[in-house]
C-alpha positions in Angstrom: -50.9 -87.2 82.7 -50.8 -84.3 80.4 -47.4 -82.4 79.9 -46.5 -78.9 80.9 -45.9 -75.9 78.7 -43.1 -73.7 79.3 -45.4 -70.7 78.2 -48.8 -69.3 76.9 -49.1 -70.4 73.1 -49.7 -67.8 70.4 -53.4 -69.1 68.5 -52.9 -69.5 65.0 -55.3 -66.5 64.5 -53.2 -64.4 66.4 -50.6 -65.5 63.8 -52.6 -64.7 61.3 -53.0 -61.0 62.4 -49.4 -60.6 62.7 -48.7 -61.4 58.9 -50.1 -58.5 56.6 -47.9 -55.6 59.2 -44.9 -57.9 58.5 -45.9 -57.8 54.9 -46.6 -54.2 54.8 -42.7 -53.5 56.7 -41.1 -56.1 54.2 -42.5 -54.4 51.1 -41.4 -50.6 52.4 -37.9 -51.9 52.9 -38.0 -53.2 49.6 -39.0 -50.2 47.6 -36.3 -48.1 50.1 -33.5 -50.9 48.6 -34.6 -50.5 44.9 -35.0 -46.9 45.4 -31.6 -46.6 46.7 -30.2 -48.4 43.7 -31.3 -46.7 41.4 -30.5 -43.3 42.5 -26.6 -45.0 43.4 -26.4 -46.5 39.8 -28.0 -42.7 38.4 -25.1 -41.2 39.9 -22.3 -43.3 38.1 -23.9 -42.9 35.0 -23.5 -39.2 35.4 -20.4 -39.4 36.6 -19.1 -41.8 33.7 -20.7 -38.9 31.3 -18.8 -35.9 32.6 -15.3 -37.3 32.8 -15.6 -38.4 29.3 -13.9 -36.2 26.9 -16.1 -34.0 24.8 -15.6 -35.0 21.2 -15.5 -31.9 19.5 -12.3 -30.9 22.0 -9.1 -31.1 19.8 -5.5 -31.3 22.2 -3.1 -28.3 22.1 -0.2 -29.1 20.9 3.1 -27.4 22.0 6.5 -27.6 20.5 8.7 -30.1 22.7 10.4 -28.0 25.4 8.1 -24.9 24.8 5.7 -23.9 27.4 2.0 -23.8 26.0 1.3 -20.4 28.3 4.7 -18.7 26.5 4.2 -15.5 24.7 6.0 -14.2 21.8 7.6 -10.9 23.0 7.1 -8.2 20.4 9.4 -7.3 17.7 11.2 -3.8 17.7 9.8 -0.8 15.9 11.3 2.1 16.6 10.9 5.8 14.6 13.7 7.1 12.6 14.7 10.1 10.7 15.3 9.6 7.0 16.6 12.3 4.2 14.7 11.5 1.0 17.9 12.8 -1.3 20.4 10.3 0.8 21.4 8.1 -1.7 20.1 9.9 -5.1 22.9 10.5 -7.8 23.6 14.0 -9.0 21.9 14.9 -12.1 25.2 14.9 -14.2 25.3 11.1 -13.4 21.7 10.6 -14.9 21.2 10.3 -18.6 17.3 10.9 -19.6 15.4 9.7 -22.8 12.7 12.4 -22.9 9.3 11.6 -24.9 6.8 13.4 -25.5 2.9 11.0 -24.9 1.3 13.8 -25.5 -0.6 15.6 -28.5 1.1 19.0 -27.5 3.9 20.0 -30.4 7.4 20.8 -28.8 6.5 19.4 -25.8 9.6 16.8 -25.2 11.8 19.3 -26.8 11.3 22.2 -24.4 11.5 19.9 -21.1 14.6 18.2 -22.5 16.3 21.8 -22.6 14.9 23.0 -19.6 16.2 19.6 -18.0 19.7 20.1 -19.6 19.9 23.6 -17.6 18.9 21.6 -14.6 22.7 19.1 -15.2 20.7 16.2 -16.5 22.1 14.8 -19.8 19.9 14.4 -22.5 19.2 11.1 -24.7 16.9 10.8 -27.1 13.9 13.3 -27.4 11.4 12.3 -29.2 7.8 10.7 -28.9 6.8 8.5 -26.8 8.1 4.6 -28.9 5.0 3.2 -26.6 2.6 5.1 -28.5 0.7 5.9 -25.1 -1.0 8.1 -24.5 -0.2 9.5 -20.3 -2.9 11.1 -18.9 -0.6 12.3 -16.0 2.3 14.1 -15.3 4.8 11.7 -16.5 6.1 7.7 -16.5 9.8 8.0 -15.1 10.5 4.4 -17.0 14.2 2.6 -15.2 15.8 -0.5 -14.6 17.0 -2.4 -11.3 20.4 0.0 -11.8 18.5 3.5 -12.9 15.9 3.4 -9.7 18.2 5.7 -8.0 18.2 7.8 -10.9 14.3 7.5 -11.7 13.3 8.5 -8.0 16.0 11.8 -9.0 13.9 12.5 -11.2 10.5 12.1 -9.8 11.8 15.2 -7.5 11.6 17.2 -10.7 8.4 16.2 -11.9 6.3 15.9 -8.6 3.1 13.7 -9.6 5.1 11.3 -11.4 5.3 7.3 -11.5 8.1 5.0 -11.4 7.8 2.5 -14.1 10.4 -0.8 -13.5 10.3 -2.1 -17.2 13.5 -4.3 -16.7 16.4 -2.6 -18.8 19.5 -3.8 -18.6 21.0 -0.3 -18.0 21.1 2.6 -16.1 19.4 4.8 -18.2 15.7 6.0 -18.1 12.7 7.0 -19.9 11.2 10.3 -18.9 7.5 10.1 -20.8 5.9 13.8 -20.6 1.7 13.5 -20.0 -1.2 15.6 -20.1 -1.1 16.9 -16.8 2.5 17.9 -16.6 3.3 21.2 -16.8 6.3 22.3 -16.0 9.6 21.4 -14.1 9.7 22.2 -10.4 11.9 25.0 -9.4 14.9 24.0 -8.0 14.6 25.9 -4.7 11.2 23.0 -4.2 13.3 20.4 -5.3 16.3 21.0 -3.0 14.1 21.4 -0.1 12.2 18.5 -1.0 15.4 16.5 -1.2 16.7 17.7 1.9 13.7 17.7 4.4 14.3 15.2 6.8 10.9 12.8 7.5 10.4 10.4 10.4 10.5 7.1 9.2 9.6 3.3 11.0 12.4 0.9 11.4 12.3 -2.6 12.9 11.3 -5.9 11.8 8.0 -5.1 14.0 6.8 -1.9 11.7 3.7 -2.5 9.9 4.3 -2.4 5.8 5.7 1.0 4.9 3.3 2.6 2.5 4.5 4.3 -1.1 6.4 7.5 -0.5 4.5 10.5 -2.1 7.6 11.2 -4.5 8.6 9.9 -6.1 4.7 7.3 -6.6 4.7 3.8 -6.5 3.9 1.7 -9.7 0.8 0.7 -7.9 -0.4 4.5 -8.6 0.4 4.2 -12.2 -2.6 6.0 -14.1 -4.4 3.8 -16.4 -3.4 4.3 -20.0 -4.6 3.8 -23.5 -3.3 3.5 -27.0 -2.6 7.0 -28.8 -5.2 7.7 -31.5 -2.2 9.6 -33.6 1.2 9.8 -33.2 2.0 13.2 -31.9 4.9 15.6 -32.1 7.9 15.8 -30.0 
């Protein structure tokens, strides 16, 4: 008595024809997983990469309880109106040494006198103890306490340089050269004195430059040793 089957039995070769599609699914899914895991494991490399901070990028740093965006506001500069005489001593309060650092005779002799006229008083005349030999108008030679009295005098002889040599005193050293020729007239020099002249004032003015009288010692001209010593 043989048994009964519940249903119709699949042949092994049926079986066998089944296999290489199952095969064929299995690898697809496979390549799909590795696929996917790659690209996923791509994208946190990149990720990692682009939140890392760049090494060449140095922090700002800000003063404690200073905002980093805060702008310094600008400081004031604001145009004024100067008189170049404010200031200046009389020429009865200035006492001159005139020298002559030239090779013309008489030279220091007539300017002194001519200066005298003009209220200065008169020091030595003579030439010039330096032994130079100025190829400008003149070196207006001072201390700390004769600038006043130098830049006076630099009114008189337009062209000419202040020279600070450090004397103790208030006197100064009026050192006629080649290219002076005479002493302004005193109509120029009062209205030189008295002109007024806009002027910059404020911590936030750029660097003032050299008036044009009297010069800065920056302008001095370049000098050499006299040859001869020559006459006053």
């Amino acid at each position: 008595m043989s048994t009964p089957t519940s249903g119709p039995r699949v042949s092994a070769r049926h079986r066998k024809q089944k296999s290489p599609v199952v095969a064929i699914i299995l690898v697809v899914v496979g390549m799909i997983v590795l696929f996917a895991a790659g690209y996923g494991l791509s994208r946190v490399i990149q990720g990692s990469s682009s939140s890392a901070p760049s090494p060449t990028a140095e922090p700002t740093s800000t003063t404690p309880g200073e905002s980093s965006s805060a702008t310094t506001e600008p400081k004031p500069c604001v145009t004024i109106t100067v008189t170049p005489g404010t200031g200046l001593p009389s020429t009865s309060q200035v006492t001159t040494n005139v020298y002559n650092a030239t090779d013309r005779t008489g030279l220091a002799a007539t300017t002194a006198e001519e200066l005298q006229r003009r209220g200065f008083v008169i020091g030595t005349i003579d030439n010039d103890p330096l032994g130079k030999t100025v190829s400008g108008v003149a070196e207006i030679r001072h201390g700390p306490s004769g600038e006043s009295a130098a830049k006076l005098m630099a009114f008189y002889l337009p062209g000419a340089v202040l020279v600070d040599d450090g004397r103790s005193d208030a006197t100064i050293d009026t050192a006629l050269g080649a290219a002076f020729t005479q002493v302004a007239p005193q109509s120029e020099v009062e209205s030189a004195i008295l002109e007024p002249s806009p002027s910059l004032s404020g911590p936030g003015c750029p660097s003032p430059s050299a008036p044009a009288a009297p010069a800065s010692p920056s302008e001095e001209t370049a000098l050499s040793p006299s040859p001869e010593a020559s006459s006053s």
